[in-house]
N, C-alpha and C positions, 0 to 999 in steps of 0.2 A: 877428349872424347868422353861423352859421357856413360855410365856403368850401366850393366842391366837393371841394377836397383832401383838406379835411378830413371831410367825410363820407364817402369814398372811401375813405381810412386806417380808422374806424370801421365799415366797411361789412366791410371784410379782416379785420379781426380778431375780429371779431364771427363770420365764417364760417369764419378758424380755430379758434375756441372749437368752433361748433358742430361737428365734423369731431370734437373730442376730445370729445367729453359722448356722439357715437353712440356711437365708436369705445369708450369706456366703458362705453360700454351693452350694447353687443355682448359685451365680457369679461365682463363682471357674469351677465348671461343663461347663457354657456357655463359661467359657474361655479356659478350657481344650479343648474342641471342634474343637475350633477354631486353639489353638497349636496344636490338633494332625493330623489337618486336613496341618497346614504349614512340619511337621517332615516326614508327608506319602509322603507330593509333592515334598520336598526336595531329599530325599533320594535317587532316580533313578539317577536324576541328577548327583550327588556322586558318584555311581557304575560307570555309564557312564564316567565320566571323568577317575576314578581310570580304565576303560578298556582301554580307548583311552592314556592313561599314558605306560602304560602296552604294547601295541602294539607298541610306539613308539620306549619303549625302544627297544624290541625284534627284531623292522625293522634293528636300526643300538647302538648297543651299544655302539658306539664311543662319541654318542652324551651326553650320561648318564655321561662322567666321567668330565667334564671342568665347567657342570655349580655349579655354587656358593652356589646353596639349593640344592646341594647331597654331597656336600664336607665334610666330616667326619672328624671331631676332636678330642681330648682327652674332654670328659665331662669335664672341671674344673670348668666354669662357666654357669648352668644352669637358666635360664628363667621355673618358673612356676606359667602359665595362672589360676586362680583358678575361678572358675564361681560358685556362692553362688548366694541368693536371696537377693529381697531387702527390703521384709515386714516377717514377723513373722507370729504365730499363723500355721506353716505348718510343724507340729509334729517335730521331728529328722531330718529334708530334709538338714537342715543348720549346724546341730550338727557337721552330719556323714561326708559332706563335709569337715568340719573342723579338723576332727580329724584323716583323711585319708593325708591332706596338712602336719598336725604336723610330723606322723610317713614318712611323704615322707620326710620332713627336716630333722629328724631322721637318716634317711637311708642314706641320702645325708651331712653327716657333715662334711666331711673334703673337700667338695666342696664348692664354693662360688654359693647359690642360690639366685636369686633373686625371687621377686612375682611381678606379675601382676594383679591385683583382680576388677574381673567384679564382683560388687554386691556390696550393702550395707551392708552387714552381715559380710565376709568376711575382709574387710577393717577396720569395726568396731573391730574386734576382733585383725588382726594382727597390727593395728597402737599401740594399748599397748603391743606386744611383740616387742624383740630384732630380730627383721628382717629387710633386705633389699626391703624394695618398690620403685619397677620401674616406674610404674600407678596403678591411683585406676579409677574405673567409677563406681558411687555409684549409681545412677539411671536407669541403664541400662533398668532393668525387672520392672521398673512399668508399661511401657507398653509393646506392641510386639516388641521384640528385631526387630531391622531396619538393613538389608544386606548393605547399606550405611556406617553403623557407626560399624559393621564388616569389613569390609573389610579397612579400618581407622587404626582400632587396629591391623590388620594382617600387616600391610603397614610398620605402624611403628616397629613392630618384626622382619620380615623378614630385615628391612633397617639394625636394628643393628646384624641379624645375617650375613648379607653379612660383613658389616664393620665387622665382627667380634669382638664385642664387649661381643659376648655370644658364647655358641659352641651348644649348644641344648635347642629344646620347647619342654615342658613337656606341654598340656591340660589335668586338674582335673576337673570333674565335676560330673551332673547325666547324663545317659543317660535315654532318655523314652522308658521303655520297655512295663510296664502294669501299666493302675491306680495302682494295690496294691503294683507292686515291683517295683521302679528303680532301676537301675543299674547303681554303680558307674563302673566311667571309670579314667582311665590315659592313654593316649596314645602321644606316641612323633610324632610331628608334624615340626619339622628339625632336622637334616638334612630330608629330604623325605624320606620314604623308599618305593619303587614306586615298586608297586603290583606285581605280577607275572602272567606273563602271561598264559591265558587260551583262548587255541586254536587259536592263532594269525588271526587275518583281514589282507590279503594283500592287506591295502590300497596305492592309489596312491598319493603321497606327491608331493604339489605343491612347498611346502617352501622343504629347509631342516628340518630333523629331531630334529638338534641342535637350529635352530630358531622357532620350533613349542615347542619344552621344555621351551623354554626360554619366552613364554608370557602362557603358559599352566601351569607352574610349580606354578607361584605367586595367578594363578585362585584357583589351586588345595589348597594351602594354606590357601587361603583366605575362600573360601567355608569350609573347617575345623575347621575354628572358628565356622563362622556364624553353620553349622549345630551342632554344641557343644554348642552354645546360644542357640539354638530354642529348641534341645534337655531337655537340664536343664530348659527353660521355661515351659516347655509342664512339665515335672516331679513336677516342682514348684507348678504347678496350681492343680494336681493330688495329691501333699502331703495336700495342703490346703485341696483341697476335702474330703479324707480321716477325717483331722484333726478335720475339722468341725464336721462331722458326726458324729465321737466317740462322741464329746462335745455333740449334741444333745442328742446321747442317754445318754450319763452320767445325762443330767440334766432331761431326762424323767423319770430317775432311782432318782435323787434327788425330784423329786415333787412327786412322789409314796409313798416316803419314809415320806416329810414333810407333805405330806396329811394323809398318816396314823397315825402320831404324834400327828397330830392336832383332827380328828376324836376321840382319844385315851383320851386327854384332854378334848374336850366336853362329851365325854360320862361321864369322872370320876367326871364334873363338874354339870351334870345333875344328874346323883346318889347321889351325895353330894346333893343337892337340894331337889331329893324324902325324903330323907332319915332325913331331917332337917326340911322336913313338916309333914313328918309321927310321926318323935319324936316330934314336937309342938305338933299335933292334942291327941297323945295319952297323951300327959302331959295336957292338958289342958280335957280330958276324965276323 
């Protein structure tokens, strides 16, 4: 059995954990804030361009068939983007990411895939398996993913998809739906598959059609990363949140427990004591 000391010692450290898992929780929440406040501003933007996409094509379909990010391949060699985190301690967020990449390699074997892996996690995991890595960026998500250093990585993808060096982007990631659920996503991100039109704009086109695809198309790309980063960041920061929480109450649930152990132990240590003064005094009666 073990000593009061020694549940004393456990009892301390158990509520210096707990103190770090709030104190986690509290940064996770100010930061979730913040991503969800970037995923809501983001978003419009997106629809917008995916309408103004959408309208172009409808004005003159001629334009849709010539450029290079709608050119349609035989999938043989696939690019997939995988967007994982880059710290721990954020329940399953990194698992299920992982395990959703495995069964897509799965699904995809008699094709040549490559990986892309934004995150530390991600990277960590597949540099010991038998796979193909294109890039890795291990630090991406320690801070606010940067539309800079998206639009970078979308640069470099789309170059080798023009050169044809790939035939299709697969992005894996979370999407931010709610604190309690994310939602994984896979969605292919080339060739384009450019939205369908809802109720066309009779806009008046200064450029051609085929020269407004052609600097609108790399935008739209490129914004599909970066909103897949900020996405999975905001979820990141949301599974920490979560994570921590449980940990707190798990350890309010273990000091209830080593307190009542301890309580248990004094008591049987003070009745041992009446009980060893009442048989002195009655022996010595």
């Amino acid at each position: 059995m073990p000593s009061l000391i020694d549940i004393r010692r456990r009892i301390r450290s158990v509520k210096n954990t707990q103190q770090i898992t709030k104190a986690m929780k509290m940064v996770a929440a100010a930061k979730l804030r913040r991503a969800q406040d970037r995923v809501i501003a983001s978003r419009p933007y997106s629809r917008l361009l995916e309408r103004v996409l959408a309208n172009i094509a409808a004005a003159d379909g001629s334009a849709t068939d010539t450029h290079p990010l709608l050119v349609r391949r035989p999938e043989e060699r696939i690019l997939l983007v995988l967007i994982t985190g880059d710290r721990g301690l954020v329940g399953a967020f990194n698992t299920n990411i992982i395990k959703h990449a495995q069964k897509f390699l799965a699904e995809h074997g008699s094709q040549a895939v490559e990986l892309e892996l934004l995150g530390r996690k991600g990277r960590d995991f597949f540099r010991r398996r038998p796979v193909k890595i294109a890039a890795e960026y291990a630090t991406l998500f320690l801070r606010a993913p940067e539309q800079p250093k998206a639009e970078e990585i979308a640069a470099g993808i789309i170059g080798r998809f023009t050169n044809e060096e790939i035939d299709a982007v697969y992005v894996m990631g979370n999407r931010f739906k709610s604190v309690l659920s994310p939602e994984m996503s896979t969605r292919r991100i080339l060739p384009v598959d450019l939205p369908a039109s809802r109720g066309a704009i009779n806009y008046i086109y200064e450029q051609p059609p085929a020269e407004l695809l052609a600097g609108l198309l790399p935008a739209y790309v490129k914004n599909q990363i970066y909103l897949a980063m900020i996405e999975s960041s905001a979820a990141e920061q949301a599974a920490q949140m979560t994570a921590m929480e449980a940990a707190s109450s798990n350890a309010a649930d273990v000091l209830d427990s080593l307190t009542l152990k301890m309580n248990r132990i004094r008591q049987a240590s003070i009745t041992r004591e009446i009980i060893e003064i009442v048989s002195g005094a009655a022996a010595l009666g």
